[in-house]
C-alpha positions in Angstrom: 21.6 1.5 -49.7 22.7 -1.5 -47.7 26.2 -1.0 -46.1 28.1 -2.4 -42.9 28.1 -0.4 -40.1 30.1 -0.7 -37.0 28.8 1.2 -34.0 29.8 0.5 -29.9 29.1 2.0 -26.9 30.4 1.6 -23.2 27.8 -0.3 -22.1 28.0 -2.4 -25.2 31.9 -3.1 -24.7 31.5 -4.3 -21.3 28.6 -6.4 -22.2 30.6 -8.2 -25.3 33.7 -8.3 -23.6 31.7 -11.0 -21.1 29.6 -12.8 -23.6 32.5 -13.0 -25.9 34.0 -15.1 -23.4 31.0 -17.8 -24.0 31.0 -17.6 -27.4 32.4 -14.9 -29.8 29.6 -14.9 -32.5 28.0 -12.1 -29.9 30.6 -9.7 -31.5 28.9 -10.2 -35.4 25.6 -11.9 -34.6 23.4 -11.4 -31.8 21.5 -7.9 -30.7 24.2 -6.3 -29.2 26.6 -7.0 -32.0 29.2 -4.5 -33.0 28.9 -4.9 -37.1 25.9 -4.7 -38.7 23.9 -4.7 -42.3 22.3 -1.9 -41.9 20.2 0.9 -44.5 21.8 4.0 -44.8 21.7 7.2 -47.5 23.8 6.8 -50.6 25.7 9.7 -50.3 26.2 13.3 -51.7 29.5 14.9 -52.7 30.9 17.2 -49.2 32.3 19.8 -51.4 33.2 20.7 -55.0 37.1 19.1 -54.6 35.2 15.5 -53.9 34.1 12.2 -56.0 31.7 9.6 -56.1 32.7 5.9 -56.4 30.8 2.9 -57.4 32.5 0.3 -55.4 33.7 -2.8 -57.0 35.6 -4.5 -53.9 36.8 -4.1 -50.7 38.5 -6.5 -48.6 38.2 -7.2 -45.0 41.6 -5.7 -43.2 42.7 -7.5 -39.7 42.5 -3.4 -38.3 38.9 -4.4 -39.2 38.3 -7.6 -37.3 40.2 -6.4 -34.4 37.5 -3.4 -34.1 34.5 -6.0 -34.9 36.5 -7.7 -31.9 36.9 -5.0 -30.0 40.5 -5.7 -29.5 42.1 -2.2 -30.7 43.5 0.2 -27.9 41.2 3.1 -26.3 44.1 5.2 -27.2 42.1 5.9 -31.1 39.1 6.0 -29.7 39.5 10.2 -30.0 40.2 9.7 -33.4 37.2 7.4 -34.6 33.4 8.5 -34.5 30.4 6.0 -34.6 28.1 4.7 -36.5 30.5 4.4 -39.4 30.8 1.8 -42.1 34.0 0.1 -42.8 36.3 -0.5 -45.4 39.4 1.0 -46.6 40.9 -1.4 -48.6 39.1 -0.8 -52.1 38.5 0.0 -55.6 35.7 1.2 -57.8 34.4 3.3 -60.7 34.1 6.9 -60.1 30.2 8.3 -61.1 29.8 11.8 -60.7 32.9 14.5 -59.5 32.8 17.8 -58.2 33.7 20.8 -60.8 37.0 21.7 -58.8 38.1 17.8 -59.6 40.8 17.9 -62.7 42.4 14.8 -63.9 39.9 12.3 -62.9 36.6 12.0 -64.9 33.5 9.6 -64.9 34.3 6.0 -65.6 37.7 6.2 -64.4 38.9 2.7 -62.5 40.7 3.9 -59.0 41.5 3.1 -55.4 41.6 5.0 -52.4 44.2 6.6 -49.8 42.3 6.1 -47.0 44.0 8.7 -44.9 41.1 12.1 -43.7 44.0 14.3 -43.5 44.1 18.3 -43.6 43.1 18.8 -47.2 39.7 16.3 -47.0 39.3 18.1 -43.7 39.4 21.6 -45.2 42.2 22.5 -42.8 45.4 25.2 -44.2 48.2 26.0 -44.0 49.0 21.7 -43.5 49.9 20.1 -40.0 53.7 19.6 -39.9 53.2 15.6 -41.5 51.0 16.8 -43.9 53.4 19.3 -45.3 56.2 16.3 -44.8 54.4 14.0 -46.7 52.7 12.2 -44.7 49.4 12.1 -44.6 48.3 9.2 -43.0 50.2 10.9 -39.7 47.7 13.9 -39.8 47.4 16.2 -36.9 44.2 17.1 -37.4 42.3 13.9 -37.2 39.8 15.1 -34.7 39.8 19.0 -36.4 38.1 20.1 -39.2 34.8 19.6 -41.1 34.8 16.1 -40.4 33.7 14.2 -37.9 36.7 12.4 -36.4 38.6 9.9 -38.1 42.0 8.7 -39.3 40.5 7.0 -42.4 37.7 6.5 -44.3 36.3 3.7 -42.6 35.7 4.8 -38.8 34.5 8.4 -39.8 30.9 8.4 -39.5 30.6 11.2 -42.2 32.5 9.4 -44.7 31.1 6.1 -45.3 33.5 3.0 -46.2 33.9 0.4 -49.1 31.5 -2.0 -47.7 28.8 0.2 -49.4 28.0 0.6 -52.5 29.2 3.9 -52.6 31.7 5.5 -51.2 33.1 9.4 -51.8 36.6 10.8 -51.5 38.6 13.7 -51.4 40.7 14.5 -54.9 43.6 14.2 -53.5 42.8 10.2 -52.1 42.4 9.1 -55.5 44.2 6.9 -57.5 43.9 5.7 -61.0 44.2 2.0 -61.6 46.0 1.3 -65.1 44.4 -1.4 -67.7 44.9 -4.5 -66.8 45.0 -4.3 -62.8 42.1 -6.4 -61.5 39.3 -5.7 -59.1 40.9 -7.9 -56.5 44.4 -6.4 -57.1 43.0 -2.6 -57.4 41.1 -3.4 -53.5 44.8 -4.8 -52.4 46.9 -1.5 -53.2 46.1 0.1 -50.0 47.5 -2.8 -47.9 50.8 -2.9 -50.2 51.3 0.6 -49.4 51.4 -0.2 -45.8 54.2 -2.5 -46.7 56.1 -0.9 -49.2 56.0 2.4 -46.7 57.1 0.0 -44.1 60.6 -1.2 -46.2 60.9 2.2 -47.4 61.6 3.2 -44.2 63.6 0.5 -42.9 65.3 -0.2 -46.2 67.4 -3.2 -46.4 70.2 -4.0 -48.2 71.8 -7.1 -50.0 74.0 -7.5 -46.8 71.2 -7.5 -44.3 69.6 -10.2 -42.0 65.7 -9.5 -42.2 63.3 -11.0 -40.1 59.7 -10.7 -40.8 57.2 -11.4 -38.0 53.8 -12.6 -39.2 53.2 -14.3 -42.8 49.6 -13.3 -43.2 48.6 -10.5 -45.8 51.3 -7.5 -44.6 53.9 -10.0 -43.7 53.9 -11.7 -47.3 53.6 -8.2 -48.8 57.0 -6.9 -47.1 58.6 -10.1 -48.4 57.3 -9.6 -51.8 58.3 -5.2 -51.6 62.0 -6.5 -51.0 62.2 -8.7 -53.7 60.4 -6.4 -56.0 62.9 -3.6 -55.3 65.6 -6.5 -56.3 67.0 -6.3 -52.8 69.0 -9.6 -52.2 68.9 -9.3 -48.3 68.3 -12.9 -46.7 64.8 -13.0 -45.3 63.2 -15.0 -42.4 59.3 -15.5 -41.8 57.9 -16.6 -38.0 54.7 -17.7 -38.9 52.7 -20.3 -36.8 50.6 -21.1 -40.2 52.2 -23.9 -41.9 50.3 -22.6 -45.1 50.9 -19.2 -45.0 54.8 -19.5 -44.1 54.9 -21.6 -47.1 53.2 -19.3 -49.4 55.3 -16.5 -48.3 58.7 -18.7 -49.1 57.0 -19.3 -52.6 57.1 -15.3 -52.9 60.9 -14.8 -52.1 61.8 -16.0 -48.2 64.8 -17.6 -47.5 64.1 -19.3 -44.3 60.3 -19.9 -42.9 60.0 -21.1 -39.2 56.7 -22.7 -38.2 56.5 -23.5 -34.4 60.4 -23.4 -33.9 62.8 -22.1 -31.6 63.4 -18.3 -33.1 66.1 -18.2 -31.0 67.9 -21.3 -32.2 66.7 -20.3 -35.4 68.8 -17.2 -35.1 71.8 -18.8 -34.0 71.8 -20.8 -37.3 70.5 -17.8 -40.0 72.2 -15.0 -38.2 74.8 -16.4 -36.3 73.8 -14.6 -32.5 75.2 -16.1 -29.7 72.4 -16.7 -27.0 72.9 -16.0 -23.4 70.6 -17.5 -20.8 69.8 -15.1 -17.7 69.3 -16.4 -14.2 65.4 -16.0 -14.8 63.2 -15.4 -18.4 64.2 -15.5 -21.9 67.3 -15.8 -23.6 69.0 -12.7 -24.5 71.0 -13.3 -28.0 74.1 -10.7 -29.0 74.5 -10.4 -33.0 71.2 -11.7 -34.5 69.3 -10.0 -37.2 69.2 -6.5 -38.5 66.0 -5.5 -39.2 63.1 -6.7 -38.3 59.4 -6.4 -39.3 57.0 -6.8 -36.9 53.4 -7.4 -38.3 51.8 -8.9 -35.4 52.5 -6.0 -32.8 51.6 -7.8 -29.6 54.1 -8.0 -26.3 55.5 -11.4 -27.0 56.5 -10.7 -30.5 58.2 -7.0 -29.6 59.9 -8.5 -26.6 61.4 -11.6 -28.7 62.3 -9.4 -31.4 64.2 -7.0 -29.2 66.2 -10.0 -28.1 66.9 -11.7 -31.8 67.6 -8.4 -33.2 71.1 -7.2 -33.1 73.6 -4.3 -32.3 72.0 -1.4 -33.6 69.0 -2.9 -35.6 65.8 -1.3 -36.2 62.4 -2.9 -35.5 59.3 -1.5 -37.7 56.0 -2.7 -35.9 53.6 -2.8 -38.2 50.9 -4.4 -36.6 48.2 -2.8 -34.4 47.6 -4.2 -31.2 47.0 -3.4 -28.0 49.4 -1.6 -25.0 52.5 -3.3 -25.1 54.5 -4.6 -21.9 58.1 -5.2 -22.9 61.9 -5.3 -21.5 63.4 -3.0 -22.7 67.1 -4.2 -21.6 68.3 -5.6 -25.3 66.9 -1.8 -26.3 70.1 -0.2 -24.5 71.9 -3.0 -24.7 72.4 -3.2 -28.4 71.6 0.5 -29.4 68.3 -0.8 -31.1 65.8 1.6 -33.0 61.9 0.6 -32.9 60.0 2.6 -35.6 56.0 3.2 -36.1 54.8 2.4 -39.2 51.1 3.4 -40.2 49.7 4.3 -43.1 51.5 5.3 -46.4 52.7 8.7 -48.0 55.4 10.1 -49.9 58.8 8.9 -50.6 62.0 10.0 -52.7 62.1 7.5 -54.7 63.7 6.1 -57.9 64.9 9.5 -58.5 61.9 11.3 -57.9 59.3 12.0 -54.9 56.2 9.5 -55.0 53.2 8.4 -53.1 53.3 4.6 -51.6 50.3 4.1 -53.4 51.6 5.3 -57.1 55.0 2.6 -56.3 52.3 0.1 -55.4 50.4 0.3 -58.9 53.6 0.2 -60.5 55.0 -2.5 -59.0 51.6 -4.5 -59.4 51.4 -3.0 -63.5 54.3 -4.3 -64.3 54.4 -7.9 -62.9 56.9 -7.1 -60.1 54.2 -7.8 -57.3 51.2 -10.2 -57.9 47.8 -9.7 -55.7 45.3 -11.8 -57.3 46.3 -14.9 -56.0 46.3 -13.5 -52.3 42.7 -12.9 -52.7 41.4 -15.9 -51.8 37.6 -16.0 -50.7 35.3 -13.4 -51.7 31.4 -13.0 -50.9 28.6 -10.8 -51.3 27.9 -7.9 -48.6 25.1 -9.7 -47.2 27.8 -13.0 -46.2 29.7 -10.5 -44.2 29.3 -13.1 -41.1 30.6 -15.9 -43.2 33.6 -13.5 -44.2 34.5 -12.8 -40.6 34.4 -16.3 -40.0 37.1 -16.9 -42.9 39.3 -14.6 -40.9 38.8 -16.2 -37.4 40.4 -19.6 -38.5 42.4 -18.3 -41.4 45.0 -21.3 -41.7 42.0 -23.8 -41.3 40.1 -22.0 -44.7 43.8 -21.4 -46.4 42.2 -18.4 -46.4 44.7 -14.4 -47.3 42.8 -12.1 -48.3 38.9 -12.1 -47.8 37.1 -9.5 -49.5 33.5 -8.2 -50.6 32.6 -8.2 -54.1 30.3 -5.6 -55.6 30.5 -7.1 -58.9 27.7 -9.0 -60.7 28.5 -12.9 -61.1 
């Protein structure tokens, strides 16, 4: 079967890190490319506790393009193997099971946890965030009997959803109830991420929120606080005239497009800014949480400084090693959080998994996907798809995915 396969070496990385300097297609399309269409085996259930599935879309996550990029931090690199194909934003129709599978049969319409934690990696007793409920913070990502890897995706024994097929452990699956498209079934994984995200730096009707980033995560942790009927007023920093708009059609209060955040958060939040003899303002007050889907220097450092006495900053976006000041850290008594991945929560009275709130919200009307998928193509226009996704606001492009399905 035809699937995309990502694969670099050293010598490769030096070599596109120069001619991607000329011109950036030699990342997706020349010889030495990183991402590639390539023939591999469909594959064959790893145990008895595992499923196959047909895939019917997955879409194209910006942890993706910043691999085909090569823009991620060596820091992973112990917890990814190559060649591996990508994808872990997906759904499909499951085809054959293994005989210690219960409650999932043949035909069933699911999505994936992407996370190879200790059960998928045959590992017991748990790692300490296993047993906690986390999975996506395994231990053991580089243990087991699996090749390393946090998710399906960048393993190179577990093949991703730009294939046709794709297998997963038991405990990764999710049903998908009647009614929930393709395109929204492929978009639970990401609203995970974001419901995770506000579930751990819940808000409340009081609360000044600033979120950092309207693309696909930024827009869902708008759309997770208004589901959960949280009346906090919310702020979006997004350079993308389009997408700041969209987001404040899905429940912001205030966009800012190529504004002064700092004046901005005089205004909203009403911080008083201090200018020091050299750099940035500093502001005291300002907002009191913050969501940071971007994840580079510049927006940590400028969040520090908007955020207030004893806010908390979630970076949700991957990036690369971070230089910051960390004065308005110890200034204000701040709190930056991690945020990867999804697991379980107590919630509405009872403990759930990120991905089983996701379907809810999304079953019953609270959160609609469709429309964020904007552009789909067939596995073969995978370079058209990255392209999509390097000039985003140009295409009024969210959510690019590729489609398995006939027509």
């Amino acid at each position: 079967m035809k699937a995309l396969q990502f694969s670099v070496s050293i010598p490769k990385f030096i070599a596109l890190k120069t001619l991607g300097l000329l011109n950036k297609r030699f990342y997706y399309d020349s010889p030495i490319a990183t991402i590639k269409l390539k023939e591999i085996p469909e594959p064959s259930l790893p145990a008895d506790d595992w499923v196959k599935i047909k895939t019917y879309m997955c879409g194209l996550c910006g942890s993706d393009v910043n691999l085909v990029f090569l823009k991620d931090s060596p820091s992973a690199s112990p917890f990814t193997s190559f060649p591996c194909v990508l994808g872990h934003e997906l759904c499909g129709e499951v085809v054959e099971i293994g005989k210690e599978v219960n409650g999932i049969g043949i035909g069933d319409f699911v999505t994936v946890a992407p996370h190879l934690n200790c059960p998928t990696r045959g590992i017991s007793p748990e790692c300490k965030a296993c047993q906690a409920g986390r999975p996506a913070n395994c231990e053991n990502f580089a243990k087991g009997n699996l090749a390393p890897g946090m998710f399906t995706g960048i393993c190179k024994d577990i093949n991703g959803g730009f294939a046709p097929y794709l297998v997963a452990h038991k405990t990764q699956v999710f049903k998908l109830p009647e009614g929930v498209s393709p395109s929204s079934g492929a978009m639970i994984e990401p609203l995970s991420v974001a419901i995770q995200a506000v579930l751990d730096n819940m808000p409340n009707d009081n609360d000044n929120v600033l979120v950092i980033g309207g693309g696909v995560i930024g827009n869902l942790v708008v759309q997770t606080i208004r589901a959960l009927g949280i009346g906090s007023r919310i702020t979006v920093v997004e350079p993308s005239r389009f997408h700041a708009e969209f987001a404040k059609d899905k429940g912001a209060d205030d966009i800012v497009v190529g504004g002064d955040i700092y004046a901005e958060t005089v205004r909203i939040a009403g911080a008083i800014p201090y200018t020091p003899m050299m750099g940035e303002k500093i502001l005291i007050g300002g907002f009191t949480k913050i969501f940071d889907t971007v994840g580079s220097s510049r927006t940590v450092n400028k969040a520090l400084r908007v955020l207030g006495f004893q806010g908390v900053l979630s970076i949700v976006g991957i990036s690369d090693m971070l230089k910051f000041d960390p004065t308005p850290l110890w200034l204000k008594l701040q709190t930056v959080k991690g945020v990867y991945g999804a697991g379980y929560n107590n919630f509405r009275g009872r403990r759930e998994h990120a991905f089983d709130t996701a379907i809810s919200l999304v079953e019953h009307g609270k959160i609609r996907l469709d429309e964020m998928a904007t552009h789909k193509f067939k596995l073969e226009e995978y370079k058209e798809m990255i392209e999509v996704n390097m000039d985003k606001p140009g295409n009024r492009a969210i959510k690019t995915m590729a489609s398995f399905l006939e027509g």
